[in-house]
LODRENZA-13973 format. One line per field, with one value per residue (C-alpha): residue in three letters; z, x, y. Coordinates in steps of 0.25 Angstrom, whole numbers, padded with zeros to 4 digits. Last residue first. Example, Ala and Ser with C-alpha at 12.3 -4.5 7.8 and 13.67 -1.06 7.14 Angstrom:
resn: [SER, ALA];
c3: [0029, 0031];
c1: [0055, 0049];
c2: [-0004, -0018];
***
This chain:
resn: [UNK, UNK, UNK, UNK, UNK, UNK, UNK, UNK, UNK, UNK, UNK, UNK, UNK, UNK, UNK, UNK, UNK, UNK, UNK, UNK, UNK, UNK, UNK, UNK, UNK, UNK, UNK, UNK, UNK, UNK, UNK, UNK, UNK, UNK, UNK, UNK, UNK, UNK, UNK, UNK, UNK, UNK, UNK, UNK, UNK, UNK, UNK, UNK, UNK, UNK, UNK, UNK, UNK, UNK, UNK, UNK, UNK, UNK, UNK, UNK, UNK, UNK, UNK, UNK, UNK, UNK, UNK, UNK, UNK, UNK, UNK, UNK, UNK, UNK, UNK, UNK, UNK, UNK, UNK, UNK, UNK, UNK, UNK, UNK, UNK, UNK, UNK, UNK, UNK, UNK, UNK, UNK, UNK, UNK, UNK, UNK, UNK, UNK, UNK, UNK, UNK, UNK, UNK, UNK, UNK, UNK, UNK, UNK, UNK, UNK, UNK, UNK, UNK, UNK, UNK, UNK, UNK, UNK, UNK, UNK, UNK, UNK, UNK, UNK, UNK, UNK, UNK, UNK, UNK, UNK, UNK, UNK, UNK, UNK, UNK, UNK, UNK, UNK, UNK, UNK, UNK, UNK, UNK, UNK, UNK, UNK, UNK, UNK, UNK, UNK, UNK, UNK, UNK, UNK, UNK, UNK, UNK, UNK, UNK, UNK, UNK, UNK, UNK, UNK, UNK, UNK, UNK, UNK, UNK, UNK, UNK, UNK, UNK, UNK, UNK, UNK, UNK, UNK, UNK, UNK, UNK, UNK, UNK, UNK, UNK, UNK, UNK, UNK, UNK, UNK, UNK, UNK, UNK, UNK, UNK, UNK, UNK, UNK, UNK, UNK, UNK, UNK, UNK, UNK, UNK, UNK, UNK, UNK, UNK, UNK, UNK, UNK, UNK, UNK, UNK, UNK, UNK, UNK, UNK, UNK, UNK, UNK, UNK, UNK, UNK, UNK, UNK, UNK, UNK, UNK, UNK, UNK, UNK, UNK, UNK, UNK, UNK, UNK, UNK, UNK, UNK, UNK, UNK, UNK, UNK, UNK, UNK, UNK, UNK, UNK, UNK, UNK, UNK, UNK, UNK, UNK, UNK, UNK, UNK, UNK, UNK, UNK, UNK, UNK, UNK, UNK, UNK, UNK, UNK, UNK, UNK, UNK, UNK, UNK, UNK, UNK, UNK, UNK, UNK, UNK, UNK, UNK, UNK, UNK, UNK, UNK, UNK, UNK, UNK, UNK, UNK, UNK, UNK, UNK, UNK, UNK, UNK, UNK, UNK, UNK, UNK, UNK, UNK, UNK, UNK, UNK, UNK, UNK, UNK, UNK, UNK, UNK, UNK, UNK, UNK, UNK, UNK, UNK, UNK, UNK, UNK, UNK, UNK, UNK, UNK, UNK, UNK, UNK, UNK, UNK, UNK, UNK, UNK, UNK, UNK, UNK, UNK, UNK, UNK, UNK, UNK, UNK, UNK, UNK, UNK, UNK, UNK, UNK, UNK, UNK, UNK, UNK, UNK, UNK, UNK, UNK, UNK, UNK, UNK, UNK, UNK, UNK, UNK, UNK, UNK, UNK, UNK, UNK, UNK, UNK, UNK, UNK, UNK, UNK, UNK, UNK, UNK, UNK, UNK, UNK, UNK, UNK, UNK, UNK, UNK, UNK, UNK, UNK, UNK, UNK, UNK, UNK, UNK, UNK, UNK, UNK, UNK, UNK, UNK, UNK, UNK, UNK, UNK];
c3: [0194, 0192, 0187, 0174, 0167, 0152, 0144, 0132, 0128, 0119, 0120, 0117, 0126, 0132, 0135, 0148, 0159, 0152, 0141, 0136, 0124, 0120, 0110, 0113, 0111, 0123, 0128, 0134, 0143, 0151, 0156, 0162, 0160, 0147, 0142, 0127, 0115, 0108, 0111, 0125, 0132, 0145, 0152, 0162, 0175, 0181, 0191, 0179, 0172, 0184, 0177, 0165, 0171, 0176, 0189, 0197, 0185, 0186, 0202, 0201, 0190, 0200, 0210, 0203, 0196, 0210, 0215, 0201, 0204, 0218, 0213, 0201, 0211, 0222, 0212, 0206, 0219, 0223, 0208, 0209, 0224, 0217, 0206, 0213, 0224, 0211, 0207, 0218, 0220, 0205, 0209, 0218, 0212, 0202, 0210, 0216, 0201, 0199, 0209, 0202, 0195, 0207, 0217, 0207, 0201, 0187, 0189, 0190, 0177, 0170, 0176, 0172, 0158, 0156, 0160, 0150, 0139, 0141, 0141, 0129, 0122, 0127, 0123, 0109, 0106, 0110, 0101, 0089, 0093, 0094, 0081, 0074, 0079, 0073, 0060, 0059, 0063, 0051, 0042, 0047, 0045, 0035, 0033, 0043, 0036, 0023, 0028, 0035, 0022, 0018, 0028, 0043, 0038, 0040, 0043, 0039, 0027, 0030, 0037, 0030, 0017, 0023, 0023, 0033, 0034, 0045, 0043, 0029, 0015, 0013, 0018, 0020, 0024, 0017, 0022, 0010, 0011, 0006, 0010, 0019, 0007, -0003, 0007, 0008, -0006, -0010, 0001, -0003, 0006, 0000, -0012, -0005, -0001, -0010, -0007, 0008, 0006, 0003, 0008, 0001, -0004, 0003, 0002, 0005, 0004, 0012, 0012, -0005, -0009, -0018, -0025, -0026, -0013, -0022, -0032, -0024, -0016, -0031, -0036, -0023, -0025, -0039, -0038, -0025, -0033, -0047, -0041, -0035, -0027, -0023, -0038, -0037, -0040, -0033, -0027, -0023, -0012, -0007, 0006, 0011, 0011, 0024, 0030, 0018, 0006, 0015, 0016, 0003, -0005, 0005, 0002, -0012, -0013, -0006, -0013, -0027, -0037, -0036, -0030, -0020, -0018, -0010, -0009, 0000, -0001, 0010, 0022, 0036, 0046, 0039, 0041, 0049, 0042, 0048, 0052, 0065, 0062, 0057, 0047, 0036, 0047, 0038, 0047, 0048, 0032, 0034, 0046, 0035, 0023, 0030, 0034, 0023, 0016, 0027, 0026, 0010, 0012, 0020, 0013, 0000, 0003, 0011, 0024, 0029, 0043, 0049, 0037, 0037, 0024, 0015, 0012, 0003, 0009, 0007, 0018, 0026, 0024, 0023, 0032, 0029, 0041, 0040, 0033, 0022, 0013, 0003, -0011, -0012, -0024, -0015, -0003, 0011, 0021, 0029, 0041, 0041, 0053, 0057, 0068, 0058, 0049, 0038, 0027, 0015, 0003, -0005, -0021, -0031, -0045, -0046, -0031, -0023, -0008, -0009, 0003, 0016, 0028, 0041, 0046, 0048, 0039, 0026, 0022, 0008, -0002, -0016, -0017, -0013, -0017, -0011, 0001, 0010, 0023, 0030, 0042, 0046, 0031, 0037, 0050, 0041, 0029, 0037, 0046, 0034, 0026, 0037, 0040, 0022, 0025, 0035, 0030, 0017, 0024, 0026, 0020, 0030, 0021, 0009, 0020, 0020, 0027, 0033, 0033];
c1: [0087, 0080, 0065, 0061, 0065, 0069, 0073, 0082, 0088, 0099, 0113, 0124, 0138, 0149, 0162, 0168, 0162, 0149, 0139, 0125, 0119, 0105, 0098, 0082, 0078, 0069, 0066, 0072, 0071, 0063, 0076, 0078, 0090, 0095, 0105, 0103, 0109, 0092, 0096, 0097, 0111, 0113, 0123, 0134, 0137, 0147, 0155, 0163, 0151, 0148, 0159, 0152, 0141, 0151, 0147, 0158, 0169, 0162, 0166, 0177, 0184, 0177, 0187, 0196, 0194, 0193, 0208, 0213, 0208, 0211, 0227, 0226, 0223, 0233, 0245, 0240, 0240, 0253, 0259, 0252, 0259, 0273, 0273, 0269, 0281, 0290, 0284, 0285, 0300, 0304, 0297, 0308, 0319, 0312, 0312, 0326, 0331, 0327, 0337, 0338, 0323, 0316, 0324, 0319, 0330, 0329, 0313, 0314, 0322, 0312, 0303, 0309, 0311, 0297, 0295, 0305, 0299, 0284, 0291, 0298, 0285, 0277, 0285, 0288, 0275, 0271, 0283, 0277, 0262, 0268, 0275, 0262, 0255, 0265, 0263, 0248, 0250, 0257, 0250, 0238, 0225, 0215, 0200, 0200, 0212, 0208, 0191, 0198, 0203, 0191, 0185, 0177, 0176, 0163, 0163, 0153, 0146, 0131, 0131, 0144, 0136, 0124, 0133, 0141, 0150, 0158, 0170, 0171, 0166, 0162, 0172, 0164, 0168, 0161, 0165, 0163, 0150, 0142, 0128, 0127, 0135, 0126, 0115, 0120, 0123, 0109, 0103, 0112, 0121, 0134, 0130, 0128, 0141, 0143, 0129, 0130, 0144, 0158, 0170, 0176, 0170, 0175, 0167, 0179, 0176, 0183, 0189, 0186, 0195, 0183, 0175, 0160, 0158, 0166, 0155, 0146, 0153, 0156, 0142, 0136, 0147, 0144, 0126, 0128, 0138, 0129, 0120, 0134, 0146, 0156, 0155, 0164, 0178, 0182, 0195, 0201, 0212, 0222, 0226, 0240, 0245, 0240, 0239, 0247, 0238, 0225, 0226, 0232, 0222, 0210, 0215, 0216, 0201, 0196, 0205, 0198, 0196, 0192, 0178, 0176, 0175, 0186, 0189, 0199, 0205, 0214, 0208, 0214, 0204, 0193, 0180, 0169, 0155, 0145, 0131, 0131, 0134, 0120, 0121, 0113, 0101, 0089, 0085, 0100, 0097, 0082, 0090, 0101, 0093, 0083, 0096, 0102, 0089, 0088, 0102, 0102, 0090, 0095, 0107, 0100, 0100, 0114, 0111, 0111, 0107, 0107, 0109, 0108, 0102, 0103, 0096, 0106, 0109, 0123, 0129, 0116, 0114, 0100, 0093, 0084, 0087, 0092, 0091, 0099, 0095, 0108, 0111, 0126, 0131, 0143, 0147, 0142, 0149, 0137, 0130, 0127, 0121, 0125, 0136, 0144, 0136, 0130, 0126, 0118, 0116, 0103, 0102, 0091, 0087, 0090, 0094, 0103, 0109, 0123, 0134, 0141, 0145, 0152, 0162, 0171, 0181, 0172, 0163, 0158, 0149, 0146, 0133, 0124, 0111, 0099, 0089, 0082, 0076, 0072, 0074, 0065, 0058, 0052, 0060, 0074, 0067, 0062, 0074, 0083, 0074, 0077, 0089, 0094, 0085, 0092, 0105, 0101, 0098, 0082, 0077, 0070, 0064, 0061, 0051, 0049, 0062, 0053, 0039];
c2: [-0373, -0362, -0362, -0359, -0371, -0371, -0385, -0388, -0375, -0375, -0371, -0364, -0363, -0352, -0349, -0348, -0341, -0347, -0340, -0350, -0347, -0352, -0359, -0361, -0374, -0373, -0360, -0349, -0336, -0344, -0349, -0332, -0324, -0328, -0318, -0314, -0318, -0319, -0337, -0335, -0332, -0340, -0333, -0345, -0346, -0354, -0343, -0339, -0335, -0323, -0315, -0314, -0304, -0294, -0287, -0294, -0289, -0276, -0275, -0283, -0269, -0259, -0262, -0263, -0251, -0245, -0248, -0244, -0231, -0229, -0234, -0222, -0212, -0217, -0217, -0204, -0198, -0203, -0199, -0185, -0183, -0188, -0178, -0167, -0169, -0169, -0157, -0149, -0155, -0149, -0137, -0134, -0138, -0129, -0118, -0118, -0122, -0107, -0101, -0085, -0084, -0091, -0080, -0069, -0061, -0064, -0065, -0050, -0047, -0056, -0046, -0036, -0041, -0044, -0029, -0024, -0032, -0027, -0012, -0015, -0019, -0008, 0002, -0003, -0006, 0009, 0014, 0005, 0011, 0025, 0023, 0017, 0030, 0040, 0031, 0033, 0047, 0049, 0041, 0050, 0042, 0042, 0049, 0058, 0065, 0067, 0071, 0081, 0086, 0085, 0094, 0091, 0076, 0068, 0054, 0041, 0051, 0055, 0067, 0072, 0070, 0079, 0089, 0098, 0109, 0115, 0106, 0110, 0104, 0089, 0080, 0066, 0054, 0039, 0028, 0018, 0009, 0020, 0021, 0033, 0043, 0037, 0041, 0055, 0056, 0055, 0067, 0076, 0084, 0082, 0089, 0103, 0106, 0118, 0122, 0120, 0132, 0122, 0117, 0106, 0091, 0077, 0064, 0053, 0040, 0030, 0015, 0014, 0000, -0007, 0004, 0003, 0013, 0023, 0023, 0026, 0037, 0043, 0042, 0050, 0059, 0063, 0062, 0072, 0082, 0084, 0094, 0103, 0101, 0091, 0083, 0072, 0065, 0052, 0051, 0040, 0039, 0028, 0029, 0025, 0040, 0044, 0058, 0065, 0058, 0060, 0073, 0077, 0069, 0076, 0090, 0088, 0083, 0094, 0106, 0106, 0097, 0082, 0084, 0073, 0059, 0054, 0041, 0033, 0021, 0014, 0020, 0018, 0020, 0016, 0029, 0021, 0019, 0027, 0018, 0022, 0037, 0039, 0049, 0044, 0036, 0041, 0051, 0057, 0059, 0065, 0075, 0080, 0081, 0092, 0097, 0099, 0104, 0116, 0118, 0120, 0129, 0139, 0138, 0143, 0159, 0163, 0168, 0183, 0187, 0203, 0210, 0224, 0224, 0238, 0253, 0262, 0276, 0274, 0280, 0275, 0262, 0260, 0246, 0234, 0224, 0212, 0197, 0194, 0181, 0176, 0172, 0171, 0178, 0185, 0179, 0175, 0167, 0159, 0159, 0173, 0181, 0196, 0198, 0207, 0218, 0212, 0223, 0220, 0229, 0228, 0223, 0224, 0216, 0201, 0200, 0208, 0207, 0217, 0212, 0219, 0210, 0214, 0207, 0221, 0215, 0217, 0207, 0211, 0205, 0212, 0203, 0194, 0187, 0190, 0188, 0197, 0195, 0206, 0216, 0229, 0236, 0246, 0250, 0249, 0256, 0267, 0271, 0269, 0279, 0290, 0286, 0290, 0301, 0306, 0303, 0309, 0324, 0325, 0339, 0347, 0360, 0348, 0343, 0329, 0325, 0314, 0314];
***
């Protein structure tokens, strides 16, 4: 056994490797979780805290390149994966951490996302169905804590970038149990309001914990059923909520959310002066070529001996005049000639015409022509038509034969 003999003593720093050897080989790495304390980060980006729980503590050392994906502080509850090692000057056995992640955020992401693909399922975060932001909003609401930096941050904003807006802002809860049932109520209630273009769903930066209440299940659908265009601001451009999903436009920040929301009354008049001076332009450069041309017809041979022209036409037109009084002439003599014609025609065809020659229509006693004596009886009264004039009389005899 090692430094077993009292005539070959070990020195400490022998003994101090000699238990680093075992323990290291022993024990190889773990997992061990904590809560931490006296944290350090010198300029050397190394990293130095104490893991203890109720009863015992261990030092951990992080040298740079190792793996945390989040800022770390004193109280956090944490799990250190490493090696078991023994710091020699101190001869007291620590972590060599190779990965660190703060306890809780594990399971936060896992929920969030869990919560995240059943709402895209259901059709939240369609973009389809996103109602578009008004260009130039009248009202706007801003639910939102109404202490701190945010809310100041937006008034500033929107009050420098255009003054014509009128803003409401509804007081909530940004954090904690009671923050999900505080901005549900004020979405729904600013849905009852005449007037509201746009609602604002702003809260500061934050860790998921902090952000937590916009990632419930409850707000996301109020958030998906509002009739108001719904933008959300929640913490920094890096973070993301369920509420950002579900909301018609996401802002990076706040602030951002301020200037998305309304146009830049400077801008606004900067383009009005380009349009007027665009107007302008064009105007004057439509005059200049009407007068150009009017300049050309100025010094055109029609422009300069204009009775020349008309002289002319004059004779076109007096020519015109007399071939359309020919052909009319002609036109209306051809159809005189034919309604002549046509005229003797009927008048040979008229029935009537034939009682001049010394015929006569016999009408029997129903008012109809008599075409044939048998027609008749005797004693039947009939009438009988002439050129002139006409007669009634009385059947004495009938024959069928002519004559």
């Amino acid at each position: 056994m090692i430094g077993a003999s009292k005539e070959a003593p070990l020195s400490v720093s022998e003994l101090t490797a000699a238990v680093k050897a075992i323990l290291e080989e022993s024990m190889g790495r773990v997992w061990v979780k904590g809560e931490i304390s006296n944290y350090s980060s010198p300029a050397s980006g190394h990293v130095y805290f104490t893991l203890k729980d109720e009863n015992n503590q261990v030092k951990v050392a992080m040298f740079r390149g190792g793996s945390r994906k989040s800022s770390l502080e004193d109280g956090q509850k944490v799990a250190v994966f490493g090696r078991v090692s023994i710091y020699g000057k101190r001869s007291e056995y620590q972590i060599i951490a190779e990965e660190i992640q703060v306890t809780g955020i594990g399971e936060l992401l896992v929920e969030f996302e869990k919560l995240k693909k059943k709402l895209a399922e259901e059709g939240l975060f369609d973009e389809k169905r996103k109602r578009p932001i008004p260009r130039f909003p009248e009202k706007i609401a801003i639910v939102t804590s109404p202490t701190g930096a945010v809310i100041k941050d937006i008034i500033n904003v929107i009050s420098r970038r255009y003054r014509a807006a009128e803003l409401l802002v509804y007081p909530v809860m940004v954090q904690g149990d009671a923050a999900p049932a505080r901005i549900i109520g004020a979405i729904r209630a600013l849905n009852k309001m005449e007037g509201i273009d746009v609602i604002i769903l702003a809260r500061g930066g934050g860790s998921i914990e902090d952000l937590w209440a916009f990632n419930d299940e409850k707000l996301a659908h109020v958030i998906y059923g509002s009739e108001t265009p719904i933008i959300s601001a929640i913490g920094h451009e890096v973070d993301y909520t369920i509420a950002d999903f579900t909301a018609d436009l996401r802002a990076p920040t706040p602030s951002a959310a301020a200037e998305i929301v309304v146009p830049d009354s400077r801008e606004l008049y900067q383009a009005l002066k380009t349009s007027r001076s665009r107007l302008s332009s064009g105007l004057t450069s439509i005059v200049k070529s009407m007068q150009e041309r009017l300049d050309r017809l100025k010094v055109s041979y029609g422009f300069k001996k204009p009775f020349d022209f008309i002289e002319e036409y004059s004779r076109r037109f007096d020519d015109l005049s007399d071939d359309i009084g020919r052909a009319a002439s002609e036109l209306v003599g051809s159809k005189e000639e034919k309604t002549k014609q046509l005229s003797e025609k009927l008048g040979l065809l008229n029935p009537l015409n034939i009682l001049k020659k010394g015929y006569a229509v016999v009408y029997g006693p129903s008012g109809r022509i008599v075409k044939e004596s048998s027609a008749l009886k005797p004693g039947s009264r009939v009438k009988a038509r002439f050129h002139k004039g006409s007669i009634d009389a009385e059947v004495k005899k009938t024959s069928d034969k002519n004559g």
